[in-house]
N, C-alpha and C positions, 0 to 999 in steps of 0.2 A: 504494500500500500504506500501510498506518497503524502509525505508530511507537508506535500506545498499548495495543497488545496484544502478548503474547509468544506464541508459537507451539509446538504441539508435534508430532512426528512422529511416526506409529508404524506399521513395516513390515519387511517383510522385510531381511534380508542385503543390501547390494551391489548395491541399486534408485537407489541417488543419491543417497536421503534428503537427506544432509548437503553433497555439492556443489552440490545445486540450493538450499538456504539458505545457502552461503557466497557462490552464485553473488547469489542475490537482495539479500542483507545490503551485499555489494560496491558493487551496481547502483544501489540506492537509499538510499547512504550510511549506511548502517546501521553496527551492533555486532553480530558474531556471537557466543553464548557457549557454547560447546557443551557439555552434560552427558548423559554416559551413561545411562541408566535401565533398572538390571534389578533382580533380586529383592533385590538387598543395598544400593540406594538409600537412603541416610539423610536426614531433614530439613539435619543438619548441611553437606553438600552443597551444599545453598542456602541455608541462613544463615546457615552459619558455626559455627564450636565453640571453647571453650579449649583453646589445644594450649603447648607450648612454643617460645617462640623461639630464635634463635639464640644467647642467651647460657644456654639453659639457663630464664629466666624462664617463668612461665603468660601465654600473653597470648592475645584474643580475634584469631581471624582469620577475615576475612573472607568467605562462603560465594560463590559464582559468580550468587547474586540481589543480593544488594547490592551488589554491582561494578560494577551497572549501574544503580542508584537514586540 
């Protein structure tokens, strides 16, 4: 399998989808990064938004694409 492309699923309910890419991800040392996709899917999701952090500040965090760049 080839670590230079990301992968997307799309199917039914409770088919595996996501076991069989955890299974795969495991198998050939991979990064699994799992993200939901339905109608309320935002860019910020994948690359991040200003939110506030822990102290109350605005700070940029991180999206579940670039966690893996």
């Amino acid at each position: 399998m080839s670590r230079q492309h990301p992968v997307l699923l799309q199917g039914e309910t409770s088919v595996g989808k996501t076991s069989l890419i955890h299974w795969l991800a495991q198998s050939s040392g991979n990064t699994c990064v799992r993200v939901n996709n339905h109608e309320h899917t935002d860019l910020q999701e994948y690359v991040g938004c200003y939110a506030a952090d822990d102290s109350g500040k605005l700070a940029f965090k991180e999206g579940k694409a670039n966690l893996q760049i």
